[in-house]
VEXSE-746715 format. One record per residue: residue number from 1; x, y, z of N, C-alpha, C, CB in turn. Coordinates in nm, 2 decimals. Glycine has a CB too. Layout:
[NUM [X Y Z] [X Y Z] [X Y Z] [X Y Z]]
...
% end
This chain:
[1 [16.59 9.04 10.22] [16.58 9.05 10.08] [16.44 9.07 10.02] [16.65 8.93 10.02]]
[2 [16.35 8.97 10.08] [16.21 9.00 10.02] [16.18 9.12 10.02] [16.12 8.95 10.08]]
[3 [16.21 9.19 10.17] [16.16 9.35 10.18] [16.20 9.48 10.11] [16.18 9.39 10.29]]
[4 [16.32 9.42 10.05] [16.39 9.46 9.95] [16.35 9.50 9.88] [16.46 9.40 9.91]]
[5 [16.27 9.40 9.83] [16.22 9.34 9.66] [16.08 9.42 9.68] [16.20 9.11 9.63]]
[6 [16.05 9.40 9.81] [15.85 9.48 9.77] [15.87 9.65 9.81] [15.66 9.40 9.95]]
[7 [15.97 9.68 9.84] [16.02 9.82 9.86] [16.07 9.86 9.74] [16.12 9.83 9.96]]
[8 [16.13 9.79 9.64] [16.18 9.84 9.52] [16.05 9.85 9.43] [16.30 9.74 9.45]]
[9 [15.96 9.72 9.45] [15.83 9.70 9.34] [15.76 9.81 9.38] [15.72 9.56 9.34]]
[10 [15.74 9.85 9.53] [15.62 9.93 9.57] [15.71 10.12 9.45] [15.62 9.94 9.82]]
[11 [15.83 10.11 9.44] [15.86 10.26 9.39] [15.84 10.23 9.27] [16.00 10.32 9.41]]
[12 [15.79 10.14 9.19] [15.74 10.09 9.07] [15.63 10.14 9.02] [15.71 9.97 9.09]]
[13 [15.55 10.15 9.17] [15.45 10.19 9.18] [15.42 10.37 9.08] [15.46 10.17 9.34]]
[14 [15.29 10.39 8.96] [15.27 10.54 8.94] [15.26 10.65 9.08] [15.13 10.56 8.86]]
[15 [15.30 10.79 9.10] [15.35 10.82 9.15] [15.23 10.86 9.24] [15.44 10.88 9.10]]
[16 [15.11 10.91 9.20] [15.00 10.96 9.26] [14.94 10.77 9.34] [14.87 11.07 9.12]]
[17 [14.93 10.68 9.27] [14.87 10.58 9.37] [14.93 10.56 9.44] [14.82 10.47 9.34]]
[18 [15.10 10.57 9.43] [15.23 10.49 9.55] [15.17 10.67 9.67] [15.52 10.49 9.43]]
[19 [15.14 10.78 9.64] [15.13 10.86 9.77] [14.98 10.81 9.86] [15.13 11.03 9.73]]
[20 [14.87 10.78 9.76] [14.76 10.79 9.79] [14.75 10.68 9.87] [14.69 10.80 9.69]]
[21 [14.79 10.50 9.81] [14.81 10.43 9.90] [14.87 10.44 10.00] [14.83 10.38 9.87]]
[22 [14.97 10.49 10.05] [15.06 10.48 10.15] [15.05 10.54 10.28] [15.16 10.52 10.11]]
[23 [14.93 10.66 10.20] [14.91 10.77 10.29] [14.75 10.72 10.36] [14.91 10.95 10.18]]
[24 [14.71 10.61 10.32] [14.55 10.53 10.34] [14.63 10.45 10.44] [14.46 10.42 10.20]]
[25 [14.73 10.35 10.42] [14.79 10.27 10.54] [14.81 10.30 10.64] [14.87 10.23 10.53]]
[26 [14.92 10.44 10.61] [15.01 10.48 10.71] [14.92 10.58 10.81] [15.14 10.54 10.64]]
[27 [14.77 10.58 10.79] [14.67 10.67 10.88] [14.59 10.56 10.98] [14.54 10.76 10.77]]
[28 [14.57 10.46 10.86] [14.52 10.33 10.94] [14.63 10.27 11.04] [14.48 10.22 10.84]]
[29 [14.74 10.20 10.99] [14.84 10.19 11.08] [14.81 10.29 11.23] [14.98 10.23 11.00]]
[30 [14.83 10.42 11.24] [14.86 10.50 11.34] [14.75 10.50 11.42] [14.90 10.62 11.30]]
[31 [14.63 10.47 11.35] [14.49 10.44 11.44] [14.53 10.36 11.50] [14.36 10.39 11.40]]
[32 [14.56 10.21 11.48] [14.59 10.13 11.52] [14.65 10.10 11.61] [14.62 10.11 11.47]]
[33 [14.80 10.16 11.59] [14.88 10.18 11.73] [14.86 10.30 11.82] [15.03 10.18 11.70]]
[34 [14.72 10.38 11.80] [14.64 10.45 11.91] [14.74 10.57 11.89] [14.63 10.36 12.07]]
[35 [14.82 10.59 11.76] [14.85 10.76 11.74] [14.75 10.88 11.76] [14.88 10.77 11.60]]
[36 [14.66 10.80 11.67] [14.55 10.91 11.63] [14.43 10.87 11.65] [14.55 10.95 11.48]]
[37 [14.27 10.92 11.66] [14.18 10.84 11.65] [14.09 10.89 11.50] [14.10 10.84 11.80]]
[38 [14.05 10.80 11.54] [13.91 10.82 11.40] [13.85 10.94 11.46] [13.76 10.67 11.37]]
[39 [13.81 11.02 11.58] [13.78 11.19 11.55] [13.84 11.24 11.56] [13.72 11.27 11.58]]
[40 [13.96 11.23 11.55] [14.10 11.34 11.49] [14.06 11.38 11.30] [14.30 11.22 11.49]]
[41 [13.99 11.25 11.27] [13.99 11.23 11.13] [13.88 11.23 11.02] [14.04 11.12 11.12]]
[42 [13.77 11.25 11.08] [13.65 11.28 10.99] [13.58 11.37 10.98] [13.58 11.21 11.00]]
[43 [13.52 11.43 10.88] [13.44 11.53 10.81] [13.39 11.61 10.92] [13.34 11.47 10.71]]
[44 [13.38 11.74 10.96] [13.31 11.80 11.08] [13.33 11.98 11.06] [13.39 11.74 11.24]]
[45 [13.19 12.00 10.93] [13.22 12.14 10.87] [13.27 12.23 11.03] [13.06 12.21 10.78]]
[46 [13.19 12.17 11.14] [13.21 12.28 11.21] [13.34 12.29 11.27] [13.12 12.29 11.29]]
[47 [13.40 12.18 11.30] [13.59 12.21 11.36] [13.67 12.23 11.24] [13.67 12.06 11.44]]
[48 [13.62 12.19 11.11] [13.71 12.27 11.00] [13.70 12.43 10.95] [13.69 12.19 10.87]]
[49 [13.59 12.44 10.99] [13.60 12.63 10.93] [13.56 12.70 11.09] [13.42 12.69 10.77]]
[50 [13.54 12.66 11.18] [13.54 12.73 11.31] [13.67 12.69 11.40] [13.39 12.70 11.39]]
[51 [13.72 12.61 11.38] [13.83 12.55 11.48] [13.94 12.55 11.38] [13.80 12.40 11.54]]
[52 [13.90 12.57 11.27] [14.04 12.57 11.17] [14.14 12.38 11.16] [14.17 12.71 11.27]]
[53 [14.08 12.33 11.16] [14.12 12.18 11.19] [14.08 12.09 11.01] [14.00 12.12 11.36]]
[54 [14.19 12.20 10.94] [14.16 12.19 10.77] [14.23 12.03 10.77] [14.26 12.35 10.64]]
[55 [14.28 11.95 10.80] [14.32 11.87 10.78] [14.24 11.76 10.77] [14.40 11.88 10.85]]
[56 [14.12 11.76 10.80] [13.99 11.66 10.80] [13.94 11.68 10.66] [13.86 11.70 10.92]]
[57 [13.96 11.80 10.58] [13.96 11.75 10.45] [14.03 11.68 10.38] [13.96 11.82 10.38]]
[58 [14.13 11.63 10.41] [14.21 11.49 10.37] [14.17 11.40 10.43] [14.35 11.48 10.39]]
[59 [14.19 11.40 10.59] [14.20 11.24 10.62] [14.07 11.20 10.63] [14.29 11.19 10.75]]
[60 [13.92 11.25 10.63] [13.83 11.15 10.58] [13.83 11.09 10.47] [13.73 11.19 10.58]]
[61 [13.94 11.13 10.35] [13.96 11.03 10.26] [14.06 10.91 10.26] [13.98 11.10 10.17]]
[62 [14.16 10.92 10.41] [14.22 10.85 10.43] [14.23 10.73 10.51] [14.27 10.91 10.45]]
[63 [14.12 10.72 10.60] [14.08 10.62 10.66] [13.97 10.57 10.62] [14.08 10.65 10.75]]
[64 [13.97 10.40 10.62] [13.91 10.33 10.55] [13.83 10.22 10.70] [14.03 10.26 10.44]]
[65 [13.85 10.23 10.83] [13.80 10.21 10.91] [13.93 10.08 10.97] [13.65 10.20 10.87]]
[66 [13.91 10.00 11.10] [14.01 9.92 11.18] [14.06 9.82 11.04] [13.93 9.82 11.35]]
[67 [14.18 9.77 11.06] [14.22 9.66 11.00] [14.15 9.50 11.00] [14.33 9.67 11.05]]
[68 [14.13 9.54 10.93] [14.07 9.37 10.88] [14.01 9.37 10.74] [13.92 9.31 11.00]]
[69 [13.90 9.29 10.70] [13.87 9.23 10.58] [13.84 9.37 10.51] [13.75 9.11 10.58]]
[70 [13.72 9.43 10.58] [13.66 9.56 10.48] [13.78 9.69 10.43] [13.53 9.64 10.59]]
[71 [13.91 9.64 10.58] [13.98 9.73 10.49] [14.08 9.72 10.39] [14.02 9.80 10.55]]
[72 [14.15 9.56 10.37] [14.21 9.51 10.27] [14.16 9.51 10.17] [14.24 9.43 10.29]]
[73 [14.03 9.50 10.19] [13.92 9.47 10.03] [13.94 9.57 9.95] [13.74 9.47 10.03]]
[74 [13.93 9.72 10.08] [13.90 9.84 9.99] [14.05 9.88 9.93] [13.82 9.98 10.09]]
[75 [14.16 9.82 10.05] [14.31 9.89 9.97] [14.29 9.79 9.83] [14.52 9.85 10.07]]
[76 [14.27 9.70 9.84] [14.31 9.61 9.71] [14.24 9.71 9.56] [14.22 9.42 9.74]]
[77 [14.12 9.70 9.62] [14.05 9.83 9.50] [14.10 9.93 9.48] [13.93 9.89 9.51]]
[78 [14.14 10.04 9.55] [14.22 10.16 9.53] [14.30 10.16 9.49] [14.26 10.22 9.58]]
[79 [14.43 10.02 9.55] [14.56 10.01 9.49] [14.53 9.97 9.30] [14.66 9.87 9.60]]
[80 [14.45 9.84 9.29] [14.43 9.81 9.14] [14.39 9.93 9.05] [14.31 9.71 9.12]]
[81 [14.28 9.98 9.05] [14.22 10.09 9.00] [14.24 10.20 8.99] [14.16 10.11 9.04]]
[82 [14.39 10.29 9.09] [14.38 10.38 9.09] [14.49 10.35 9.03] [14.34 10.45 9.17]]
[83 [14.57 10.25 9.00] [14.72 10.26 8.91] [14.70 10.20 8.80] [14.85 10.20 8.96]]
[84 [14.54 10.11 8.75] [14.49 10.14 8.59] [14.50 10.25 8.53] [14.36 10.12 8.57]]
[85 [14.38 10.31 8.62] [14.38 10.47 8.54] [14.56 10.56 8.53] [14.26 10.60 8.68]]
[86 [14.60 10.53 8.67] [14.70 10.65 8.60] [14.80 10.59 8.52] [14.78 10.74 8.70]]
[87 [14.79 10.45 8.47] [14.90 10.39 8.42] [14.84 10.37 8.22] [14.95 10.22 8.53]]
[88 [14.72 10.41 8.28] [14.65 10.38 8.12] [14.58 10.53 8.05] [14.50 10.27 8.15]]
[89 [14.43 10.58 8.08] [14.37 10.70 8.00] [14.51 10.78 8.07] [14.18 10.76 8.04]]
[90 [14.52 10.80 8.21] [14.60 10.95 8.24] [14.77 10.93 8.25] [14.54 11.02 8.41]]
[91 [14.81 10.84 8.16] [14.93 10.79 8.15] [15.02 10.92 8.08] [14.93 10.66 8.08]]
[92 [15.10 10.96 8.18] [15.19 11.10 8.09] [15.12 11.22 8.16] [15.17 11.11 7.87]]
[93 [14.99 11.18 8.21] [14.92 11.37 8.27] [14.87 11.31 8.42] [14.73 11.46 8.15]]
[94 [14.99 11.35 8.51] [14.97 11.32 8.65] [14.91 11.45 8.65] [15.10 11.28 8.76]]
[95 [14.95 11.60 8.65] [14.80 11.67 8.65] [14.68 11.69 8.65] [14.79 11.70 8.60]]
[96 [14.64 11.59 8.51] [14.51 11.60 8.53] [14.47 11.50 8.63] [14.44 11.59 8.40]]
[97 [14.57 11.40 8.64] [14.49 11.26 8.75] [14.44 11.35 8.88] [14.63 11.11 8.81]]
[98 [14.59 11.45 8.88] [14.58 11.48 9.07] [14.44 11.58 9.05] [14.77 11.60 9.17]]
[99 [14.40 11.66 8.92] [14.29 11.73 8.93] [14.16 11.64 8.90] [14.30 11.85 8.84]]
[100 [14.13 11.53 8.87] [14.07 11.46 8.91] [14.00 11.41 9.07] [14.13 11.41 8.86]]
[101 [14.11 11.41 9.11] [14.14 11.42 9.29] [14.07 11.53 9.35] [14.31 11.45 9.34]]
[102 [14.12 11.60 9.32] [14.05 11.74 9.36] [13.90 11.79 9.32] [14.14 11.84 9.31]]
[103 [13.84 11.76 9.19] [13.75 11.76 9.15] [13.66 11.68 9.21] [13.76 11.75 9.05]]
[104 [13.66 11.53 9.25] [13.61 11.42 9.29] [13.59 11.48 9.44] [13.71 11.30 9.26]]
[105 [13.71 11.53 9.49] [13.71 11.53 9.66] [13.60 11.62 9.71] [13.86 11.59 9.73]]
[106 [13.63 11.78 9.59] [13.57 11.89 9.67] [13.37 11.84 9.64] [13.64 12.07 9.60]]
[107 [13.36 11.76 9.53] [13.20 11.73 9.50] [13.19 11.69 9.61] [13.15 11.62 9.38]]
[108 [13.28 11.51 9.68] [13.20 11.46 9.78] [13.19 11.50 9.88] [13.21 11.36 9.80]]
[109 [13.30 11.63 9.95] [13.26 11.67 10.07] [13.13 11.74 10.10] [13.36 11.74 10.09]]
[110 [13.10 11.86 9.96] [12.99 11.89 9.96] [12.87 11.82 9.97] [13.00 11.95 9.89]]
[111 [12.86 11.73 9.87] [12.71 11.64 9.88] [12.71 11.52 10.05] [12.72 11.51 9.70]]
[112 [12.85 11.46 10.06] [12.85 11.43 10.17] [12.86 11.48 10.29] [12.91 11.38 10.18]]
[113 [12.87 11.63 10.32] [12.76 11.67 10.46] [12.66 11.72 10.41] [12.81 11.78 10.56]]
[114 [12.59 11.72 10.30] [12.45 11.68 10.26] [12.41 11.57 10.34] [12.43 11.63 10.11]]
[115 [12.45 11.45 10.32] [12.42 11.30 10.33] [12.46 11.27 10.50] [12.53 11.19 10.20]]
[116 [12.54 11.35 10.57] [12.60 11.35 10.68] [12.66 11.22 10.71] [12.53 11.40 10.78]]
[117 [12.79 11.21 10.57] [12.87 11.10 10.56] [13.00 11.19 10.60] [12.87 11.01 10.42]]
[118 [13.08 11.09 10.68] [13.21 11.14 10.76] [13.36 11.06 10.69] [13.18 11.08 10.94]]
[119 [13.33 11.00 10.62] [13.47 10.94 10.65] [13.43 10.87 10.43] [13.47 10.77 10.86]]
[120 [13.49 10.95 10.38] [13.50 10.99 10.23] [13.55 10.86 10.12] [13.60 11.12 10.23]]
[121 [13.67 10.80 10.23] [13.74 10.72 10.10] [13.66 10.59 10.04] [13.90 10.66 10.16]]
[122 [13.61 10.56 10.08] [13.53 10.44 10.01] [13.47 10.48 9.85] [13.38 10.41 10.13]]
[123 [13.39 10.64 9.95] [13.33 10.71 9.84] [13.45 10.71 9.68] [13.29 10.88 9.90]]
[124 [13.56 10.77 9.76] [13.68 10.79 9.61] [13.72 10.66 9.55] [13.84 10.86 9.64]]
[125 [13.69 10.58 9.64] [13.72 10.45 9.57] [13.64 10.36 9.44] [13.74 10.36 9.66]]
[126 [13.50 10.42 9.47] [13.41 10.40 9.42] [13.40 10.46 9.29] [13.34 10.43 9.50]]
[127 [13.48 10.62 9.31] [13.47 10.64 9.18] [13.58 10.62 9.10] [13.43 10.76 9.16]]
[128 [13.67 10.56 9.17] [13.78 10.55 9.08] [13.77 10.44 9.00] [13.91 10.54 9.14]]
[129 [13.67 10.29 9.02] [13.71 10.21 8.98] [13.54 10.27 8.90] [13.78 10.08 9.06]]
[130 [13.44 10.36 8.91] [13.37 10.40 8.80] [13.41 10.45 8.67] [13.32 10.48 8.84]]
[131 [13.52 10.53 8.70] [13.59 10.62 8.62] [13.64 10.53 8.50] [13.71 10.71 8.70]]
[132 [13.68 10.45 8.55] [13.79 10.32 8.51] [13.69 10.24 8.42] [13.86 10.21 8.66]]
[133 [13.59 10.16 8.51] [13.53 10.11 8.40] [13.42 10.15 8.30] [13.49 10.01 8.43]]
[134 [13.41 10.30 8.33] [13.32 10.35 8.17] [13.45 10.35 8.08] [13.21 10.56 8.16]]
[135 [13.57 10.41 8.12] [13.70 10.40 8.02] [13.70 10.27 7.96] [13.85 10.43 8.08]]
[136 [13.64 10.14 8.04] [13.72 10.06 7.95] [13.58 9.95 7.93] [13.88 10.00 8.03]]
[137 [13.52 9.97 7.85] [13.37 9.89 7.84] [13.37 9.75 7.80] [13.26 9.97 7.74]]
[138 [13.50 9.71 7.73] [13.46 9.63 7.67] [13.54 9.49 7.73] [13.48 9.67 7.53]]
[139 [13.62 9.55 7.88] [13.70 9.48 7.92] [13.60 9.34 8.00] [13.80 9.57 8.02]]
[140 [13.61 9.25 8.04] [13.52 9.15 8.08] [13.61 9.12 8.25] [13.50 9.01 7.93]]
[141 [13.53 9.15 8.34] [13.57 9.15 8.50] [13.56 9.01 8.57] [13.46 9.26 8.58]]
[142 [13.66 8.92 8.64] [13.62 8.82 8.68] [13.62 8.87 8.86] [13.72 8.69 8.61]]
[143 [13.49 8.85 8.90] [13.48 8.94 9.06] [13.49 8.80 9.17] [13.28 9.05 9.09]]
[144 [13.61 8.79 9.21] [13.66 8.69 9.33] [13.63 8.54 9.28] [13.56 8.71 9.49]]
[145 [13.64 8.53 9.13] [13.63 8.40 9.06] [13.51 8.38 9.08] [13.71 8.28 9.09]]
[146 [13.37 8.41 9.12] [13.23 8.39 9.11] [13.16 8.45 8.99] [13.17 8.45 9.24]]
[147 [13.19 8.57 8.99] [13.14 8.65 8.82] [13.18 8.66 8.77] [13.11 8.74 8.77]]
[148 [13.16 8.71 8.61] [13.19 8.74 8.48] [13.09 8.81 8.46] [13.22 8.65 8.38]]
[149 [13.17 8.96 8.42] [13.08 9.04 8.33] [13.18 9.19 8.28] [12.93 9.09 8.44]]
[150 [13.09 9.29 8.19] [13.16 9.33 8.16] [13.22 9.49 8.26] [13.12 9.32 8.05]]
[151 [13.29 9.56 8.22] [13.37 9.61 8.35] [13.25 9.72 8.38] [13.55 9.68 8.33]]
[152 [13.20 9.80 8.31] [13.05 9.90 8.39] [12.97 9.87 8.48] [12.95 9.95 8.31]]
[153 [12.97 9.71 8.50] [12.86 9.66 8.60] [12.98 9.64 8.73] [12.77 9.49 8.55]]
[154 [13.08 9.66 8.69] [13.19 9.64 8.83] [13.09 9.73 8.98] [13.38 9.75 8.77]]
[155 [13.11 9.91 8.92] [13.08 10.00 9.03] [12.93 9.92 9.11] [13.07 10.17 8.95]]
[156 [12.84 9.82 9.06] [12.75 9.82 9.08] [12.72 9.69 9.20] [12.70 9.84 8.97]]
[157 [12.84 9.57 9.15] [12.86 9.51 9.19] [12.98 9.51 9.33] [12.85 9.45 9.08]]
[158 [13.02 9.60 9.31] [13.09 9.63 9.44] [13.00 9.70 9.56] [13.21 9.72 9.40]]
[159 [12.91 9.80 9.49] [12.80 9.82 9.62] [12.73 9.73 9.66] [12.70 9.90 9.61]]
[160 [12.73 9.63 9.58] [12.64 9.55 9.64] [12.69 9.45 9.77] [12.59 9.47 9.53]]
[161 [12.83 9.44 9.72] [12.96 9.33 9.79] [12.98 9.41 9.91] [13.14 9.29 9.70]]
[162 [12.96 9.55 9.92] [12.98 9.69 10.02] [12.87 9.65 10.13] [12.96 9.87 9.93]]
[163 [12.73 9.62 10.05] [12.60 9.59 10.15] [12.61 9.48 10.26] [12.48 9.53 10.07]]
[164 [12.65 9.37 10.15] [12.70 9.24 10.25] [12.79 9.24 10.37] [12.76 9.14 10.18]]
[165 [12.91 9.38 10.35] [12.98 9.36 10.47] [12.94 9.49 10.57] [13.14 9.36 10.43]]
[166 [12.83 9.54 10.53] [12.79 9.63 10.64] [12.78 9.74 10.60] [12.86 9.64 10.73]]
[167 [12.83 9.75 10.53] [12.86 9.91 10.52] [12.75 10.00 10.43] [13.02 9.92 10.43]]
[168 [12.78 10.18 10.47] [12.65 10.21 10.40] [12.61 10.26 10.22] [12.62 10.32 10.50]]
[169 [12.55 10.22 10.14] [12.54 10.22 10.02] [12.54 10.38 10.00] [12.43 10.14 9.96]]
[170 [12.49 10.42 10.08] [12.52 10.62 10.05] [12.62 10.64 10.02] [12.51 10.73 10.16]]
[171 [12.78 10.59 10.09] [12.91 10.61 10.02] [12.92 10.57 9.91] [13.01 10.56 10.08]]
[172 [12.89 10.49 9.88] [12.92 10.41 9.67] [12.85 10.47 9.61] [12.87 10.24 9.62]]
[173 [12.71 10.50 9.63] [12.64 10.55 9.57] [12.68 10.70 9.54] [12.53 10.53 9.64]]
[174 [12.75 10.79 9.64] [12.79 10.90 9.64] [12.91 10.91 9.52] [12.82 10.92 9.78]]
[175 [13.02 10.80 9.57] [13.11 10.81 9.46] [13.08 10.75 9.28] [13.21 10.73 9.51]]
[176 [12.99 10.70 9.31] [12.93 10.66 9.14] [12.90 10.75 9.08] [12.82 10.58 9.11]]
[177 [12.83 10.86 9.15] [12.76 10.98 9.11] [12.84 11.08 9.08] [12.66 11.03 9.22]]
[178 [12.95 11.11 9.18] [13.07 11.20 9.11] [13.16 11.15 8.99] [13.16 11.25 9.21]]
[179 [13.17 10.97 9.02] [13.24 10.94 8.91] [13.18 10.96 8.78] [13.28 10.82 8.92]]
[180 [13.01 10.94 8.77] [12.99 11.01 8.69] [12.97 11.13 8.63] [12.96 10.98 8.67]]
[181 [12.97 11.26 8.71] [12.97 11.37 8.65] [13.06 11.37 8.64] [12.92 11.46 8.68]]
[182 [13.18 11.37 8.66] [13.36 11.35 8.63] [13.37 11.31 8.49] [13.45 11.22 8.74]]
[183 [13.29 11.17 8.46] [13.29 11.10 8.35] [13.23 11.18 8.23] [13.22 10.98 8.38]]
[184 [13.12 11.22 8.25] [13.04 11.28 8.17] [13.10 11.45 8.10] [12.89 11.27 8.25]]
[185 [13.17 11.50 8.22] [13.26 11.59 8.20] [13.35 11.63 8.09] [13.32 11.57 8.27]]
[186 [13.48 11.57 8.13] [13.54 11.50 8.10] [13.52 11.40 7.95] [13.55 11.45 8.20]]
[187 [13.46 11.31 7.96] [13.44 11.23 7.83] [13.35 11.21 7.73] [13.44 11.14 7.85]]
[188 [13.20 11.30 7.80] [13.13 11.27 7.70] [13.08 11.40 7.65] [13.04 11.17 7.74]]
[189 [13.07 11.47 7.75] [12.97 11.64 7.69] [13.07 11.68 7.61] [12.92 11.79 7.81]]
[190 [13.21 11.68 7.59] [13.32 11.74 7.50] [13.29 11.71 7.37] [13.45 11.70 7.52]]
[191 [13.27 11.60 7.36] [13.25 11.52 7.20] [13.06 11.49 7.16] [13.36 11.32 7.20]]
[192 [13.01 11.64 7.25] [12.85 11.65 7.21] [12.88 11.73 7.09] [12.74 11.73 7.33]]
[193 [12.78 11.77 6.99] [12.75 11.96 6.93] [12.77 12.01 7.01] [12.61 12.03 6.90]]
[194 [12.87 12.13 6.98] [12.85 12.25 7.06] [12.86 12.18 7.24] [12.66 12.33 7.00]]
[195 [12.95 12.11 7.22] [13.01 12.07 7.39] [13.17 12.10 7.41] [12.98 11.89 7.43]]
[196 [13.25 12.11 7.50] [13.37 12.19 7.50] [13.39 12.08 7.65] [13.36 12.38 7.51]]
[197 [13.57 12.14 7.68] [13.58 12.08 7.79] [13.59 12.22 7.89] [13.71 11.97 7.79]]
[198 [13.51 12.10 7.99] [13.45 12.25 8.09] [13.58 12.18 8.19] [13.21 12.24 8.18]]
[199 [13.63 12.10 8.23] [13.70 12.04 8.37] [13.88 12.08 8.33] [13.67 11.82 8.38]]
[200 [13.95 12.21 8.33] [14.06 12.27 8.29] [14.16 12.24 8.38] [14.04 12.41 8.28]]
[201 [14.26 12.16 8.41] [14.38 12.12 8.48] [14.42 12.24 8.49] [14.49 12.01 8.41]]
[202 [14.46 12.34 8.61] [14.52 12.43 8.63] [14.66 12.43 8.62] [14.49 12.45 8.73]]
[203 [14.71 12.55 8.55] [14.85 12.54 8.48] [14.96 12.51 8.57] [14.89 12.66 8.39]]
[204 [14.95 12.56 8.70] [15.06 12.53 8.79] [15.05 12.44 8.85] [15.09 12.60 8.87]]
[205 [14.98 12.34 8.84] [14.96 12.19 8.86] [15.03 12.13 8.75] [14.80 12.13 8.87]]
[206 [15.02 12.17 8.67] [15.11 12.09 8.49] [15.23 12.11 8.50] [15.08 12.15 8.31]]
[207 [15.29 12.23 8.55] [15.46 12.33 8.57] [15.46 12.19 8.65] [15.49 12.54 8.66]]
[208 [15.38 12.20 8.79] [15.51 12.12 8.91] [15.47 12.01 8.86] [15.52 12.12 9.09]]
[209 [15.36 11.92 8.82] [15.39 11.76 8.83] [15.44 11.69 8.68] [15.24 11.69 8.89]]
[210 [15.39 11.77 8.60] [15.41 11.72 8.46] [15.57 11.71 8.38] [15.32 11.82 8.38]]
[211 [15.56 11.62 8.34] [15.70 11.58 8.25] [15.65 11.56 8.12] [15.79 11.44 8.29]]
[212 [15.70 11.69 8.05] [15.64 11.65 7.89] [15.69 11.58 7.85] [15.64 11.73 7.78]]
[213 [15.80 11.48 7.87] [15.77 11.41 7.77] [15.72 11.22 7.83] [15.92 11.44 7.67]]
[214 [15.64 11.23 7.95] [15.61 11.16 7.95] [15.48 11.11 7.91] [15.65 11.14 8.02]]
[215 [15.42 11.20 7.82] [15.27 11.26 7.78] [15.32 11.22 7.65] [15.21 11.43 7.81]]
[216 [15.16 11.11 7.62] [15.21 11.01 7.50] [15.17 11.08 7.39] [15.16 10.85 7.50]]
[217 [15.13 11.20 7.40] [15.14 11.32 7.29] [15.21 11.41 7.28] [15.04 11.38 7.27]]
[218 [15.36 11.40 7.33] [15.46 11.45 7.34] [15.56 11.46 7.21] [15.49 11.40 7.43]]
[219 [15.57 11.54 7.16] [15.69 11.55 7.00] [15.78 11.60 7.08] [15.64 11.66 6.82]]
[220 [15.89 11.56 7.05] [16.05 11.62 7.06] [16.06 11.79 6.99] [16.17 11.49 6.95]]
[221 [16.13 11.88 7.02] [16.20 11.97 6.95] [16.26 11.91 6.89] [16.27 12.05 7.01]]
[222 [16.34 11.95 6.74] [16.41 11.95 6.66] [16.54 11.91 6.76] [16.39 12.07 6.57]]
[223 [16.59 11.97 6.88] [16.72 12.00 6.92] [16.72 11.87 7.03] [16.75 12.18 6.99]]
[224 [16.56 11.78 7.09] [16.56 11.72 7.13] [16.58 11.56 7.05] [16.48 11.77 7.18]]
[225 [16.57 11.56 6.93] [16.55 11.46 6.86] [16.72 11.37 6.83] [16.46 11.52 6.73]]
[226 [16.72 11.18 6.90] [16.84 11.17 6.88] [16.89 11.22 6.75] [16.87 11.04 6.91]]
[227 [17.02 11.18 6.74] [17.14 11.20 6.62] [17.06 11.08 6.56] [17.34 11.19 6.65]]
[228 [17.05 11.06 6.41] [17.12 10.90 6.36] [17.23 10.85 6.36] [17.12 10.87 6.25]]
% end
């Protein structure tokens, strides 16, 4: 019955974090039980465009490294963060979220074989919970009951919590940086003088994922509107 119950909550789950999460576990899981390895799975321009082995453009965003603390920490952040956002600003436009995704991904692959970083998802996690707290400035963050502050110092305070367990600040740093040109995109050059939105959701991304009317700027047709 319990499993029941977290199987029913998990479809509860918005639809892009219930794939994103699942698809982060269920890569780690298979490391685990020695399906796959971690270089089946990370960034390597040269076996993706000479070997054709396109599939490493996903799963370096999918693996978060062996099971234990660093990688529960990081599902706990993805899972929170990435079903704020789509349950809050991108609530009704799974479109734009998933082009978010795509925007975010294709920046860090590029700058990260700049940096000759392999293994991506930290980076997206980084910017998701960036993205998240320039959206929400005025929210006040309590971090593992030790801090209080407000939520824009989150992205900053998690690289730092990232240092202590080892890991390298080039990934956070990487994703802060796309979270903010994403951010600045997106939210702020539009509502400059003479600023526009440059970041265009592609229309056949809106046809297959979008439900008008779950877009909280959605009006009924006349033919849609109940009876009294």
């Amino acid at each position: 019955m319990a499993g029941q119950g977290l199987a029913a909550g998990f479809l509860q789950v918005p639809a892009v974090t219930r794939a994103y999460t699942a698809a982060c576990i269920l890569t780690t899981a298979a490391v685990q039980l020695e399906l796959l390895s971690p270089f089946q799975l990370y960034f390597n321009p040269h076996l993706v465009f000479r070997k054709f082995q396109v599939w490493r453009l996903i799963t370096t965003f999918l693996f978060f490294g062996p099971l234990g603390f660093g990688f529960f920490f990081n599902m706990v952040f993805v899972f929170r963060y990435c079903r704020m956002l789509e349950e809050g600003s991108f609530r009704g436009r799974k479109a734009d979220f998933v082009f978010m995704f795509l925007f975010g991904g294709i920046l860090m692959t590029l700058l990260g074989f700049l940096g000759s970083l392999f293994f991506l998802g930290q980076a997206l996690m980084a910017m998701l919970v960036y993205v998240w707290s320039r959206r929400s400035p005025h929210v006040r963050v309590n971090f593992f009951g030790l801090l209080n502050f407000q939520a824009p110092f989150l992205p900053w305070a998690l690289m730092g919590f990232s240092m202590l367990l080892g890991n390298s600040v080039l990934t956070d740093l990487l994703g802060i940086i796309v979270g903010h040109i994403y951010y600045f995109l997106e939210d702020v050059f539009p509502n400059q003088p003479g600023g526009k939105r440059l970041l265009l959701t592609p229309n056949f991304l809106k046809l297959l994922l979008d439900d008008p009317q779950e877009d909280p700027n959605y009006l009924p047709l006349p033919e849609e509107q109940p009876e009294p």
